[in-house]
C-alpha positions as CSV (number, residue, x, y, z in Angstrom):
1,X,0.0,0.0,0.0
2,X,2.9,2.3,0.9
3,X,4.1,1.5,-2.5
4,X,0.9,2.3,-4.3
5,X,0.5,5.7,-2.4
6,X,3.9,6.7,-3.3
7,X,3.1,6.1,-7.5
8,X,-0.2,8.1,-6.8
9,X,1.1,10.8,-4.6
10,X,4.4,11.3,-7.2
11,X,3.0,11.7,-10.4
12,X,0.2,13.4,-8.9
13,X,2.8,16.3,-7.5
14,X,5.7,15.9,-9.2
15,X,4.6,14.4,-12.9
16,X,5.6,12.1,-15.0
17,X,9.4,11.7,-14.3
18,X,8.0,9.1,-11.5
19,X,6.4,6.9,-13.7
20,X,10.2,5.6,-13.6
21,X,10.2,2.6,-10.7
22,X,13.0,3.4,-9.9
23,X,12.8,7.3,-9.1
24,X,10.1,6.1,-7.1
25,X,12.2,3.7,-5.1
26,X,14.8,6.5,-4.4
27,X,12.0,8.6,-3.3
28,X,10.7,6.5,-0.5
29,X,13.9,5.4,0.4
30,X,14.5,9.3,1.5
31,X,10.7,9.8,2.3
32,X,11.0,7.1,5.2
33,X,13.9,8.8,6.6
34,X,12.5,11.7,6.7
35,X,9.3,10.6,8.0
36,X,10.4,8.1,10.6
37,X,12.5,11.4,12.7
38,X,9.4,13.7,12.4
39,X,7.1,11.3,13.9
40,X,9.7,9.9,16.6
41,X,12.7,11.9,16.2
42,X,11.2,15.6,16.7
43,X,8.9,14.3,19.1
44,X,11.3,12.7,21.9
45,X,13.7,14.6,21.1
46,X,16.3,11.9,20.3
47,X,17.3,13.1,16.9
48,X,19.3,15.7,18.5
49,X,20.9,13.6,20.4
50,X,22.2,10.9,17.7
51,X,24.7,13.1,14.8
52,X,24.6,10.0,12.6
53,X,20.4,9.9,12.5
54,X,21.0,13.8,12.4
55,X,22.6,13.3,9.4
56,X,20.8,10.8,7.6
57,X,17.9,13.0,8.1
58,X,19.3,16.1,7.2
59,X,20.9,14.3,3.6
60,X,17.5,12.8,2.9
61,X,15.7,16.4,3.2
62,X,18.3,17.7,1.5
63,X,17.7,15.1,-1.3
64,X,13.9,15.8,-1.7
65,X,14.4,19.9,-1.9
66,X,16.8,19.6,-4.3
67,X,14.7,17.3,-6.1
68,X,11.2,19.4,-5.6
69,X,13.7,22.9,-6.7
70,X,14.2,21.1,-9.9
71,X,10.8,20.7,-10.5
72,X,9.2,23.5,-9.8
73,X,12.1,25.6,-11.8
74,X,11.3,23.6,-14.4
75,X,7.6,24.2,-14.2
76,X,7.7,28.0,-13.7
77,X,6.6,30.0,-17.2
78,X,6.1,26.5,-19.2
79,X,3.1,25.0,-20.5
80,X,2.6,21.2,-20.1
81,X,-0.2,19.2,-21.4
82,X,-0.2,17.7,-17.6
83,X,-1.4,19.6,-14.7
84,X,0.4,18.6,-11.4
85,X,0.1,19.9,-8.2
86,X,3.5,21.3,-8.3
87,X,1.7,24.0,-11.3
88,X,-1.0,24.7,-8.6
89,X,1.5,26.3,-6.3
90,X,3.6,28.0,-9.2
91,X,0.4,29.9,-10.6
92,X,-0.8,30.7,-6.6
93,X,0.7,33.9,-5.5
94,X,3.0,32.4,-3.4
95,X,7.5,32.8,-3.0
96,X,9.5,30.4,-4.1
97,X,9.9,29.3,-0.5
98,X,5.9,28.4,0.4
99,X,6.2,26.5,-3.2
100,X,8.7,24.8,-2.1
101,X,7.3,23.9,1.8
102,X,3.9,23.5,0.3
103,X,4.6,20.9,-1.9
104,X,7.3,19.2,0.7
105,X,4.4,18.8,3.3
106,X,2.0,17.6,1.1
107,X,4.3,14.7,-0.5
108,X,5.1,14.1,2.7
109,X,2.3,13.8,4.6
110,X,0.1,12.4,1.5
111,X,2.1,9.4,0.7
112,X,1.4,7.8,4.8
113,X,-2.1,8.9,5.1
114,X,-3.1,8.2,1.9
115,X,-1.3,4.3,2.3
116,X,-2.5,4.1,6.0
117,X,-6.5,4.9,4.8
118,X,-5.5,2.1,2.3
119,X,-4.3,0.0,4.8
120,X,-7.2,0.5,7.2
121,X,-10.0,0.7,4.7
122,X,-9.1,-3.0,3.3
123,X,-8.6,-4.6,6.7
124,X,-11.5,-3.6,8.1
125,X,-13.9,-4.7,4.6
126,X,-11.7,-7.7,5.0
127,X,-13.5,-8.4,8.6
128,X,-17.0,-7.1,8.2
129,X,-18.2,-9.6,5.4
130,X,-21.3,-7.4,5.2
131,X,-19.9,-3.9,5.1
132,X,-18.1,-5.6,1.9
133,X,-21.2,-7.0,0.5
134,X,-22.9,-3.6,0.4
135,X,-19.9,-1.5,-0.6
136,X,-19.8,-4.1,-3.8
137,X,-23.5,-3.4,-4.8
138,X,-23.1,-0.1,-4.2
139,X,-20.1,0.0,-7.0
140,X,-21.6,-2.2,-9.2
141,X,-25.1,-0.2,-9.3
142,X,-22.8,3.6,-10.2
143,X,-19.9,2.2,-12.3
144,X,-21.2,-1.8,-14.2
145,X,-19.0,-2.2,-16.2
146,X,-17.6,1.1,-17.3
147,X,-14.8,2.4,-16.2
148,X,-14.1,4.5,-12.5
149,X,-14.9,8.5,-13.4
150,X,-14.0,11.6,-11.4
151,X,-17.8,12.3,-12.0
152,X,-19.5,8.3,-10.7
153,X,-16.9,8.6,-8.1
154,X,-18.9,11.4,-6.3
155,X,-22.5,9.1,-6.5
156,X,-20.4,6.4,-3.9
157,X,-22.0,8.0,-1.0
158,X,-21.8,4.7,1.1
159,X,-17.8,4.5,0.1
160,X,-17.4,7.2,1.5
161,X,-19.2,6.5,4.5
162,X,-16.9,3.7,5.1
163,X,-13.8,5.5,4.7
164,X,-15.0,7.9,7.3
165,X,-15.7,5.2,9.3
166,X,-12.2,3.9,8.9
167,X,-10.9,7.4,9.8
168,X,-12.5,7.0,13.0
169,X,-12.5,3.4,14.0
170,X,-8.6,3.1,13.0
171,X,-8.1,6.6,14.5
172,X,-5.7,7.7,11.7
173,X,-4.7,10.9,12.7
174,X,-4.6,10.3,16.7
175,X,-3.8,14.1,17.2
176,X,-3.7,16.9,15.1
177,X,-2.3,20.9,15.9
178,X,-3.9,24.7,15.1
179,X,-3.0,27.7,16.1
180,X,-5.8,29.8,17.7
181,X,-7.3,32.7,15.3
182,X,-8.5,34.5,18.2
183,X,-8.5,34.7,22.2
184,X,-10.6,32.0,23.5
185,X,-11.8,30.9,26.6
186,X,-12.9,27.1,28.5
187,X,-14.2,27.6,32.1
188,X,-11.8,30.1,34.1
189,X,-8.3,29.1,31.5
190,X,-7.8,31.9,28.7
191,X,-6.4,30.8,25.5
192,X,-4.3,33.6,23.8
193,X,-4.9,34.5,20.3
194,X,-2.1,32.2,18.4
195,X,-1.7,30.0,21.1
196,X,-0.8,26.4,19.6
197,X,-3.8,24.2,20.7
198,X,-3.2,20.2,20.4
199,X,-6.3,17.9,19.6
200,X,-6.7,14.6,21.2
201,X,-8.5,13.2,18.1
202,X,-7.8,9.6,19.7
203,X,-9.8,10.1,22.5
204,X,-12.5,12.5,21.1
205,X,-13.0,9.8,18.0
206,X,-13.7,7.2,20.6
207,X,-16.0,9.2,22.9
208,X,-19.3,7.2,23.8
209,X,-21.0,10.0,24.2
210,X,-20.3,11.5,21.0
211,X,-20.2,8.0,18.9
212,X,-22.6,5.1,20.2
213,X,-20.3,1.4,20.3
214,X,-17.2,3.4,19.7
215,X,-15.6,0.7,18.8
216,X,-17.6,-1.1,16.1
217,X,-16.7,-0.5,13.0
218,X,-20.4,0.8,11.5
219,X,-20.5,3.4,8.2
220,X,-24.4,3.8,9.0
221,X,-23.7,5.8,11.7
222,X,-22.4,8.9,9.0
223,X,-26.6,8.3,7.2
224,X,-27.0,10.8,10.5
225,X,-26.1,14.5,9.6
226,X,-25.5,15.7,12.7
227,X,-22.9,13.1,13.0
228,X,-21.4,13.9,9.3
229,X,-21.1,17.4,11.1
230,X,-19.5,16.3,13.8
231,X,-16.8,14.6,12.1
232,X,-16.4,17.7,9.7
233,X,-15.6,20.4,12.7
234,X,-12.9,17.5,13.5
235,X,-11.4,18.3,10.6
236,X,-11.7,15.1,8.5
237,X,-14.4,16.4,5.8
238,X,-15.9,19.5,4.4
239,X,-14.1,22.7,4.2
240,X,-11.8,21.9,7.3
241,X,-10.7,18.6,5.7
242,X,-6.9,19.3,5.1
243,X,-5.6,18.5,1.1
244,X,-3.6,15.4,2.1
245,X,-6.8,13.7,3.6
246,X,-9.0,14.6,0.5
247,X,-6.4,13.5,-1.7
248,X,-6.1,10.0,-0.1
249,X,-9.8,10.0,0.3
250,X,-10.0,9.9,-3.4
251,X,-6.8,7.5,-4.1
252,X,-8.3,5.0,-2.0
253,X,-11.7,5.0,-3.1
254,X,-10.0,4.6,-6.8
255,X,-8.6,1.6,-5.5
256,X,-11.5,0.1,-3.4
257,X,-13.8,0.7,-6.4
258,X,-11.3,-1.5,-8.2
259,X,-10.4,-4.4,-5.8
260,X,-14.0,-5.0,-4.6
261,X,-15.3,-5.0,-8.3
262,X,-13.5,-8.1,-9.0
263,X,-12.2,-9.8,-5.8
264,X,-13.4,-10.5,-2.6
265,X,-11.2,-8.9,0.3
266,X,-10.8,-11.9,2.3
267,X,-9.4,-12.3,6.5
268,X,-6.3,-14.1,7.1
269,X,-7.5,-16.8,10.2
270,X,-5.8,-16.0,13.5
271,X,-4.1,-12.4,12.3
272,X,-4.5,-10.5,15.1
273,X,-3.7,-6.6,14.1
274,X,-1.7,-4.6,16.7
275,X,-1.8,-0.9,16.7
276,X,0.8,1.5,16.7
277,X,-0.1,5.0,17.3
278,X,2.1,7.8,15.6
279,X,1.7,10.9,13.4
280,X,-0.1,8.8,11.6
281,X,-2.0,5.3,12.8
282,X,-0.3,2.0,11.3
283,X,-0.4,-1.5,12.0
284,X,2.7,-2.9,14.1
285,X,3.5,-5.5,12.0
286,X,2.6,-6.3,7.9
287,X,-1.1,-6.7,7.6
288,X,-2.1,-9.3,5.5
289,X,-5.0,-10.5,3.5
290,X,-6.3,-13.1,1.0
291,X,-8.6,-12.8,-2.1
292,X,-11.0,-14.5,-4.6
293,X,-12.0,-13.9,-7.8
294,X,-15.7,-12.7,-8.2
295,X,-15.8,-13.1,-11.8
């Protein structure tokens, strides 16, 4: 999965150069570098104390700047008959320094939440036999036999409730960070105006109160408005849903619409799936599955 959301997330912000395997390769070689310091490294402060890991991290960022300046120097003042992400940023009116963070952050960030969501969405269809069973009738009712379209892919309403559900049940994002727009206020504590506020998402995502069985994995529960609400003020849809979560809601729908088509997403017997919480929610060890053909 990490694999697949790295080919999506390159060619999607970066173009066609990555439809090379092995530019890919090099990429996630420094991606996971990178990634593995910011969501341990930063955190617990041990990166500072190792110079070799220091290193390694700083060569690896250094590797996907210089990579990314390429790029986007390439882009500036050209026409291509393929619109990336990275053209986005160039037409925006934004310095070559935002360009250049923008699009760092999103490859970044896009390639594990978009392969986690993957991950998640897959495991969970491959234990809820029935959730599966409804997802496929729902695809094969919008798409038959015609091919996935940015315009059908907007009818899957109940792919999308799942998804959301796998957000939540899987807790993907287990905390998340804003900075305050203005003074605010809870009971007698005063919140000053940029202050930066951290949210528990793993425990408000798993709040009784809030979401009924917490930990049942149940897509029905988003038919409810008020709950659809709910999840958007968290941040995970509507106009607070941040790009690299819309993006890998799309990728993995893609991808759902064409695995469940043909196959059935089948349980490996006595897998039990560990949790480790991060950045980002992943599974401690591989995950694995097994498949038959539906046609």
């Amino acid at each position: 999965m990490l694999g697949f959301a790295m080919k999506s997330v390159t060619q999607m912000v970066m173009g066609s150069t990555f439809e090379d395997e092995q530019e890919v390769i090099r990429f996630q070689k420094n991606h996971g570098t990178v990634w593995s310091e910011i969501g341990k490294g930063f955190l617990d402060g041990s990166l500072d104390k190792s110079t070799t890991r220091k290193k390694q991290y700083e060569d690896a960022l250094m590797q996907l700047e210089s990579i990314l300046k390429k790029i986007i120097k390439e882009r500036k003042g050209r026409n291509f008959s393929e619109h990336i992400f990275i053209d986005s940023l160039v037409q925006g009116d934004l310095n070559d320094q935002q360009i250049l963070e923008d699009s760092m952050i999103f490859s970044l960030a896009s390639c594990i939440i978009t392969a986690k969501l993957c991950t998640w969405a897959v495991c969970f269809l491959t234990t809820y036999e029935e959730v599966q069973k409804k997802l496929y009738e729902e695809i094969d009712q919008v798409f038959g036999k015609g091919p996935v379209t940015p315009e059908n892919i907007e009818e899957l309403r109940y792919c999308r409730q799942v998804l959301c559900e796998t957000v939540r049940t899987a807790t993907l994002t287990p905390v998340s960070a804003r900075l305050q727009d203005i003074e605010g206020k809870i009971d007698k504590f005063i919140i000053p105006r940029e202050t930066l506020v951290l949210y528990a998402l793993g425990v408000v995502l798993q709040d009784p109160s809030t979401w009924p069985s917490p930990y049942k994995f149940d897509p029905e529960r988003f038919d409810d408005e008020s709950v659809m609400k709910t999840f958007s003020l968290l941040g995970f849809s509507g106009t607070q849903e941040c790009p690299e979560l819309r993006f890998a809601y799309m990728v993995t729908t893609v991808l759902l619409s064409v695995l469940v088509r043909r196959l059935h997403l089948l349980s490996v017997e006595g897998q039990v799936i560990e949790t480790k919480y991060e950045l980002v929610t992943s599974s401690k060890e591989e995950a694995w599955i097994t498949v038959s053909k539906r046609y």
